[in-house]
C-alpha positions as CSV (number, residue, x, y, z in Angstrom):
1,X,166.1,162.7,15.3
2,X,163.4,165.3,14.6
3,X,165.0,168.1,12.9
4,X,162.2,171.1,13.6
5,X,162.2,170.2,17.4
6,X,163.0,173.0,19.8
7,X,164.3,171.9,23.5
8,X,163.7,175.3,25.5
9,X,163.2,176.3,29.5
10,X,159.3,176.2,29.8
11,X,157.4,179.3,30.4
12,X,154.1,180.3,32.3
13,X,151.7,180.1,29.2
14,X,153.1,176.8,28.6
15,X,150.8,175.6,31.7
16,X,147.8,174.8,29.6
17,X,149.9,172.4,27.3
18,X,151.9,170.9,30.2
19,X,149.3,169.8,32.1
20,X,147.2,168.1,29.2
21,X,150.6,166.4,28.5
22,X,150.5,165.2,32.5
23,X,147.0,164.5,31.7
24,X,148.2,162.0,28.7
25,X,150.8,160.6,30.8
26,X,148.3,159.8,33.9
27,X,146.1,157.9,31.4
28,X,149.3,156.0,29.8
29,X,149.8,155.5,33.7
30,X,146.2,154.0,34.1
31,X,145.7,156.3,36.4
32,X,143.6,159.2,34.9
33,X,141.8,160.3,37.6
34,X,144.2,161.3,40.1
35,X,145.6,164.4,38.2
36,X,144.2,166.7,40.7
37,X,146.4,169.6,41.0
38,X,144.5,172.7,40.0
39,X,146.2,174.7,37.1
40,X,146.8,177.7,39.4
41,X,148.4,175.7,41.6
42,X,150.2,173.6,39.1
43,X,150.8,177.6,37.7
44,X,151.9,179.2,40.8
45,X,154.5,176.3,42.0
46,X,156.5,176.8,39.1
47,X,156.4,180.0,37.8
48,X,155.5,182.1,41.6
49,X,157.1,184.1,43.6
50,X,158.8,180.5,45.3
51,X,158.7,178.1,42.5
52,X,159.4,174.5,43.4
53,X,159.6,172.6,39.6
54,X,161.6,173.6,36.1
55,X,160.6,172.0,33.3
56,X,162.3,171.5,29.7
57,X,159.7,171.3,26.4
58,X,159.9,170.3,23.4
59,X,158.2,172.4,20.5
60,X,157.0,171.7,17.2
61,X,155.6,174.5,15.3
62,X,154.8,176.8,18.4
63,X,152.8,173.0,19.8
64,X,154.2,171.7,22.5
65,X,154.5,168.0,22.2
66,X,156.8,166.8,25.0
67,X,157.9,167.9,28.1
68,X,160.6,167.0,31.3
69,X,159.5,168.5,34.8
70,X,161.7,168.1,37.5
71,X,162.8,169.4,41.0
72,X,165.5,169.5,43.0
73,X,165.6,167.3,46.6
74,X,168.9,166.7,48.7
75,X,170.4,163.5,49.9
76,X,172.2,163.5,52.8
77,X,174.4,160.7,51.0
78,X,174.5,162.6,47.9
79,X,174.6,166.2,48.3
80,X,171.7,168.0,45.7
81,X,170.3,166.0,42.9
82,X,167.7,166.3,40.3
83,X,164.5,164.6,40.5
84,X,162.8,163.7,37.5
85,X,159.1,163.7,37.7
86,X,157.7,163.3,34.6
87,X,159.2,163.1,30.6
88,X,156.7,162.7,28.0
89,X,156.4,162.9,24.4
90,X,152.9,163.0,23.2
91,X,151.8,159.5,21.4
92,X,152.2,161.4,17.8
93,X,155.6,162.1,18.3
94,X,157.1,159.2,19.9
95,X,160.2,157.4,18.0
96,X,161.7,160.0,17.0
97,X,164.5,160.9,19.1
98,X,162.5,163.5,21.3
99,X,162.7,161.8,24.9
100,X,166.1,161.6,24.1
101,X,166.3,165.6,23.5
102,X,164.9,166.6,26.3
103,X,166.6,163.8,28.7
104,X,169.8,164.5,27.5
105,X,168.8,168.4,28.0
106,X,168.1,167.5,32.0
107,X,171.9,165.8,31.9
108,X,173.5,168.8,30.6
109,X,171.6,171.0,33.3
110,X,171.9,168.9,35.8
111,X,176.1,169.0,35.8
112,X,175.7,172.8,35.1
113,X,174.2,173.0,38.5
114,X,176.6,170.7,39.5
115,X,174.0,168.2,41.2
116,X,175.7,164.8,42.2
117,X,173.1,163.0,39.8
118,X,169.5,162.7,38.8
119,X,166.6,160.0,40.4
120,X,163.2,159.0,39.0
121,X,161.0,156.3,38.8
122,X,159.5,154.1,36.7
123,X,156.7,151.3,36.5
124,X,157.7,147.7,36.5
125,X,155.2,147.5,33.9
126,X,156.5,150.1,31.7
127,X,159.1,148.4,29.0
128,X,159.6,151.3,26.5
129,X,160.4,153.8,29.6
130,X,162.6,151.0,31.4
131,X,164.3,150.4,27.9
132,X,164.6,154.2,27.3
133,X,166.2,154.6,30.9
134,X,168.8,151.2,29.9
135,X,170.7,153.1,27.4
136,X,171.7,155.7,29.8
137,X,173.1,152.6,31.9
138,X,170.6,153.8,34.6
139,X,170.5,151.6,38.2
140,X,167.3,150.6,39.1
141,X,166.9,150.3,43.0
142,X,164.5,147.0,43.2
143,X,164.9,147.1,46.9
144,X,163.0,150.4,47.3
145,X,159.2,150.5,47.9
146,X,157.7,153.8,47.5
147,X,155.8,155.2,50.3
148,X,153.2,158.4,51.1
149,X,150.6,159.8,52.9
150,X,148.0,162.4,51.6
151,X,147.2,165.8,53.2
């Protein structure tokens, strides 16, 4: 475990820093080109008048060098849950316990709120995440494919 790591509530000036960390993540992704969210959007839909995401970071120094952005959808089997969208810890920082921090940080909120659970995904590709995700015991749902449409 890091010892000098502070898990805390993100705040508005954290939006520069979170969305270079989303930027890292989209190129650990191989996707790096479709971060398109503007940062006053990114801004405005969690820290606005209606905000739509929370998100934990984790802070070394005054540098934020992981984060864990999530948002809350309902189930009509489950009742409300947390949805995880993104947890990363900068490259630099990996190893050391951090993920865990700030994953076990979104447990403890998420039975504060008393949602009935928490749902993310993760690339088949992705060993270290789907290894991270296997000590919590999580259930992977093979029989899913994920679907959208753009606007």
């Amino acid at each position: 475990m890091c010892q000098n790591i502070t898990i805390r509530e993100a705040r508005r000036e954290d939006c520069p820093a979170l969305l270079e960390l989303v930027r890292e993540l989209a190129v650990y992704e191989k996707a790096p080109d479709e971060v398109t969210v503007t940062p006053e959007h990114f801004e405005n839909a969690g820290f606005g008048p209606h905000p739509v995401w929370k998100a934990f970071v984790a802070e070394d120094k005054g540098r934020v060098i992981g984060f864990a952005l999530y948002y809350i959808r309902f189930s009509t089997w489950k009742g409300s849950r947390m949805y995880l969208e993104d947890l990363l810890v900068t490259e630099s920082y990996r190893g050391r316990g951090i993920g865990k921090q700030l994953f076990d940080q979104l447990i403890v909120e998420g039975k504060e709120k008393k949602f009935s659970g928490m749902v993310w995904q993760v690339l088949e590709w992705n060993e270290p995440g789907i290894n991270f995700y296997n000590k919590y015991n999580a259930k992977f749902d093979k029989g899913w494919w994920n679907a959208s449409i753009e606007f």
